[in-house]
C-alpha positions as CSV (number, residue, x, y, z in Angstrom):
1,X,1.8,3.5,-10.5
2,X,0.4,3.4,-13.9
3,X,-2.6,0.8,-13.9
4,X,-5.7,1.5,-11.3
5,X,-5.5,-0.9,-7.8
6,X,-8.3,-2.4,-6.1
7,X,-8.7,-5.3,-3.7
8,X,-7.6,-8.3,-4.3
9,X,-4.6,-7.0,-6.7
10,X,-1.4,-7.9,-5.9
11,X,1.2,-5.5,-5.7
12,X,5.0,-4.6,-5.1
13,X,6.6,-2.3,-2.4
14,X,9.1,0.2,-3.8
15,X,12.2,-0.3,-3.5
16,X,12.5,3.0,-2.0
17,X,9.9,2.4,0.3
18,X,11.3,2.8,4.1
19,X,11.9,-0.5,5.7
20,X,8.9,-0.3,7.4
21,X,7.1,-0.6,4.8
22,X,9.1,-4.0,3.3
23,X,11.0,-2.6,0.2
24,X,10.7,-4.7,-2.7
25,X,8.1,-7.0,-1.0
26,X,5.1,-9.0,-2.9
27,X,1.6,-8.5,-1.3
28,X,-2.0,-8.7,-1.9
29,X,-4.3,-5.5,-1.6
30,X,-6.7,-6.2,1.3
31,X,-8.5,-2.4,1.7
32,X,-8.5,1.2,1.0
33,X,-9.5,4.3,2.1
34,X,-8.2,7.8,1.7
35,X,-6.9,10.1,4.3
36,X,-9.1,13.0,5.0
37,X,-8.6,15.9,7.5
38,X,-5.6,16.7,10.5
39,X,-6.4,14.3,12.3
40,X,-5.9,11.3,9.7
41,X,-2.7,13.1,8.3
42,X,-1.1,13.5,11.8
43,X,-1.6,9.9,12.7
44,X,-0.6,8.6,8.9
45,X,1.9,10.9,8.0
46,X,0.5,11.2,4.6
47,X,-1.3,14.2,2.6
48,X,-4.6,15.0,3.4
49,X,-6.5,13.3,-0.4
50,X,-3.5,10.2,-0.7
51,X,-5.2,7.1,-0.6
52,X,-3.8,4.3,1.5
53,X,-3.7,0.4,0.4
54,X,-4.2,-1.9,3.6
55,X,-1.9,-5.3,2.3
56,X,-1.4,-8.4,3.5
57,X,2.0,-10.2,3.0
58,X,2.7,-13.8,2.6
59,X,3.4,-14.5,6.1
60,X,-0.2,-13.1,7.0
61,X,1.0,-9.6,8.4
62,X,-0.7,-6.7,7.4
63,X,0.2,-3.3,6.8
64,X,-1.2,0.5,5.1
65,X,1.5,1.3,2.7
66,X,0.7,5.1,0.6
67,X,-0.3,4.4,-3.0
68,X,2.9,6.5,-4.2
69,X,5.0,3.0,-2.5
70,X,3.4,0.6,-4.7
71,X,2.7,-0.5,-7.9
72,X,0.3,-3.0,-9.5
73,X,2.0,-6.8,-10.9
74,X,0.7,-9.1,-12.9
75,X,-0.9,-12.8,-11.1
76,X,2.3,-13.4,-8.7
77,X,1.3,-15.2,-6.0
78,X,1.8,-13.6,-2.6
């Protein structure tokens, strides 16, 4: 991830991303927040500090995906 991503970016799912989180996938950035303390990391399964993108998908689903699964693209619409 090279280029800073805030809401209303649109952005790309690694490819090695676990199916889950739709490898390879375009989607638009709808939120963020960052995962602080045991209780956030238990339920995320994420570091304590990594920040998590909330993205919606073309077919209107929504999902957090880890900011190490994504990266920032250009005006692609989702």
């Amino acid at each position: 991830m090279n280029e800073e991503i805030t809401w209303g970016d649109t952005v790309k799912i690694s490819p090695n991303a676990p199916a889950e989180y739709r490898p390879e996938e375009v989607a638009a950035v709808c939120g963020i927040r960052i995962v602080s303390g045991p209780e956030e990391v238990k339920a995320t399964g994420v570091p304590d500090g990594t920040k998590l993108y909330l993205v919606e998908f073309g077919d209107g689903n929504s999902q957090e995906i880890p900011e190490y699964l994504i990266s920032k693209i250009g005006d692609t619409t989702v």
